[in-house]
MIDREN-156870 format. One record per atom (N, C-alpha, C): x, y, z; residue in three letters. Coordinates in steps of 0.1 Angstrom, whole numbers, padded with zeros to 4 digits, always signed. Each point is the difference from the previous one (the first is absolute). Example, Ala and Ser with C-alpha at 12.3 -4.5 7.8 and 13.67 -1.06 7.14 Angstrom:
BEGIN
+0132-0057+0078ALA-0009+0012+0000ALA+0009+0012+0000ALA-0004+0011-0007SER+0009+0011+0000SER-0008+0011+0008SER
! end
This chain:
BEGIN
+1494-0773+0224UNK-0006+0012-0006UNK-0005+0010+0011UNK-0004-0004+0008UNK-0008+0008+0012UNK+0013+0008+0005UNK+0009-0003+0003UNK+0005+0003+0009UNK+0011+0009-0007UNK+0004+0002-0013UNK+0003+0009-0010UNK-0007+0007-0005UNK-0015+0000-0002UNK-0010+0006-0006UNK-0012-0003+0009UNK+0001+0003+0016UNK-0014+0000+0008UNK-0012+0007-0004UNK+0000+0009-0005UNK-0010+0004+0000UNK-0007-0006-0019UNK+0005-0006-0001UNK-0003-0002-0017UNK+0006-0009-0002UNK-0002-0014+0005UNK+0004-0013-0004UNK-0010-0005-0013UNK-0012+0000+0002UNK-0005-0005-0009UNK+0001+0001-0013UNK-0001+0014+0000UNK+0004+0008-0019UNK+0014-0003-0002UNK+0007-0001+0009UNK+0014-0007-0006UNK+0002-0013+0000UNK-0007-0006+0005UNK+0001-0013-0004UNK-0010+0000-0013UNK-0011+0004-0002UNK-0003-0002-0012UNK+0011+0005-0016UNK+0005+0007+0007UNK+0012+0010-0011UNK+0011-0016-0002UNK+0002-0004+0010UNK+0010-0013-0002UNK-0007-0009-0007UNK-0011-0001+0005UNK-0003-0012-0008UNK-0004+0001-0014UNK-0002+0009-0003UNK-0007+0010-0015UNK+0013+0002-0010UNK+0010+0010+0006UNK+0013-0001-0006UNK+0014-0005+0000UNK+0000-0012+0015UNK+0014+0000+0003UNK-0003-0016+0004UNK-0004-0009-0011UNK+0005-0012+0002UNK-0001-0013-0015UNK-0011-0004-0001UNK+0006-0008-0012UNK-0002+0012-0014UNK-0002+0010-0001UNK-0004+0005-0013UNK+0012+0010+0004UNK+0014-0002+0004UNK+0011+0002-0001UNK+0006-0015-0007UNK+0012+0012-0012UNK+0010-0010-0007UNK+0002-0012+0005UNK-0002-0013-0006UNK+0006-0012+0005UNK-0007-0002+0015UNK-0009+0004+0004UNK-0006-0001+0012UNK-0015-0009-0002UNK-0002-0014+0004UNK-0011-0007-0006UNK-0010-0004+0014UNK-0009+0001-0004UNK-0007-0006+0012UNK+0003-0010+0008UNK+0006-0010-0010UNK+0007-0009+0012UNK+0008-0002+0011UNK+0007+0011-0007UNK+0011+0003+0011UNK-0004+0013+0008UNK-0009-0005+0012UNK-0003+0014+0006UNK+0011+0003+0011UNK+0011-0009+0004UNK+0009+0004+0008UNK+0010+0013-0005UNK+0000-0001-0013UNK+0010+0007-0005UNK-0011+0018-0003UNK-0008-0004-0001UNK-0009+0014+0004UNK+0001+0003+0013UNK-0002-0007+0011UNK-0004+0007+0011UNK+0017+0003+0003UNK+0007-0002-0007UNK+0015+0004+0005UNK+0001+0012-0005UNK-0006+0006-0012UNK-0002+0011-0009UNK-0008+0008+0007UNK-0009-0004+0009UNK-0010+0011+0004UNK+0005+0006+0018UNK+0007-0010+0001UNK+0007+0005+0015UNK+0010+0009-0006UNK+0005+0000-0009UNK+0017+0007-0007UNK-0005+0016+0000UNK-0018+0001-0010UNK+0001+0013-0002UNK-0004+0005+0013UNK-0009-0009+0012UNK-0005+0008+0009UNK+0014+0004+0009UNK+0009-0005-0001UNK+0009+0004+0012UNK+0012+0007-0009UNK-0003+0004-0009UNK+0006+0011-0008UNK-0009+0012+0001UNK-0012+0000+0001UNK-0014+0014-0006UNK+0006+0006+0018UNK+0005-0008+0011UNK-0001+0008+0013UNK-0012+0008+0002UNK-0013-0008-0001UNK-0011+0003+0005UNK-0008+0011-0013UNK+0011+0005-0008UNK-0003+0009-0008UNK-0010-0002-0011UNK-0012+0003-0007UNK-0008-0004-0010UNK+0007+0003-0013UNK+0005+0012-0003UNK+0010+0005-0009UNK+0014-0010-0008UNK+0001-0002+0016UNK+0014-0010-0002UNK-0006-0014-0002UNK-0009-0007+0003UNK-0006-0013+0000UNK-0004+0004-0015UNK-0004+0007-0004UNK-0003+0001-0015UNK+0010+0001-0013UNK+0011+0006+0008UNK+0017-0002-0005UNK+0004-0015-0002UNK+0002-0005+0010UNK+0003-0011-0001UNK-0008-0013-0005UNK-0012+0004-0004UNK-0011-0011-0006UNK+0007+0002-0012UNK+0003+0014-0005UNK-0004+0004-0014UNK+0019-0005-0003UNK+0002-0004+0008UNK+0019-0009+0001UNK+0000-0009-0003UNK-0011-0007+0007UNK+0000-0018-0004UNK-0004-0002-0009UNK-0013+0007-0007UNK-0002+0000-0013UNK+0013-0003-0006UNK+0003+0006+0001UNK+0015+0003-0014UNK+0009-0012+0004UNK+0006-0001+0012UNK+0009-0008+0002UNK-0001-0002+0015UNK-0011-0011+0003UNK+0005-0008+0018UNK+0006-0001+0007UNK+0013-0007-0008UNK+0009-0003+0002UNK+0011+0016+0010UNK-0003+0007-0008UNK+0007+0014+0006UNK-0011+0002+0011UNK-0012-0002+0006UNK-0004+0004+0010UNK+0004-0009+0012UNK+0003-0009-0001UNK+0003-0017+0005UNK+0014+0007+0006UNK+0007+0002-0007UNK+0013+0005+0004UNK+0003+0010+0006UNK-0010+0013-0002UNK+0000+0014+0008UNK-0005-0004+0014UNK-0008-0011+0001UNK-0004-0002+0015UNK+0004-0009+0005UNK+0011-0009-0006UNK+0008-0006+0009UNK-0004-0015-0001UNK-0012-0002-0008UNK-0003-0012+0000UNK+0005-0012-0013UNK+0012+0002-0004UNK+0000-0001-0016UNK+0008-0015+0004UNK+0005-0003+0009UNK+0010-0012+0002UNK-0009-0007+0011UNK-0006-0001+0007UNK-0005-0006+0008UNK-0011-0003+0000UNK-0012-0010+0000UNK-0017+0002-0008UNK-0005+0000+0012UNK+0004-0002+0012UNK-0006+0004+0009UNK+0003+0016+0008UNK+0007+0007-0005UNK+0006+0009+0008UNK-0017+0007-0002UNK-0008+0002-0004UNK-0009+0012+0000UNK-0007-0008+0015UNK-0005-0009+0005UNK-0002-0007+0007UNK+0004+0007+0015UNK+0011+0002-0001UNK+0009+0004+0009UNK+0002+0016+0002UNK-0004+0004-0008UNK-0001+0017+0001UNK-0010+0004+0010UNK+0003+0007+0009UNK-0012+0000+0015UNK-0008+0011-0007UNK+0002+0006-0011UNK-0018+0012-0001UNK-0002+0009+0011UNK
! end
């Protein structure tokens, strides 16, 4: 988050954590891996952007699965891991 959103890590991490992980479809607390794959998806979609990070939150809502796939992470559960930010 810092390094996509330096000057405003915290309020976006609070935005992640508030809208973009288990209180998305099919998204349960237990499985927090599958969130934090969700919340790397929209940040490296938003390109730093607050507008666009708010696009793509308001994506997952609807369907994850399509943000998962726009960033490349949809076949691999580690690929967000690997995304250098």
């Amino acid at each position: 988050m810092r390094r996509v959103f330096p000057g405003d890590a915290s309020a976006v991490e609070k935005l992640l954590l508030e809208r973009c992980g288990d209180s998305l479809p099919l998204v349960q607390t237990s499985y927090d891996a599958l969130a934090e794959r969700i919340r790397f998806a929209v940040l490296k979609l938003s390109g730093g952007n607050h507008g666009e990070l708010e696009r793509h939150i308001i994506e997952a809502q609807k369907d994850w699965r399509d943000v998962l796939t726009a960033a490349g992470f949809a076949h691999d559960i580690e690929a967000h891991k690997k995304w250098p930010a």
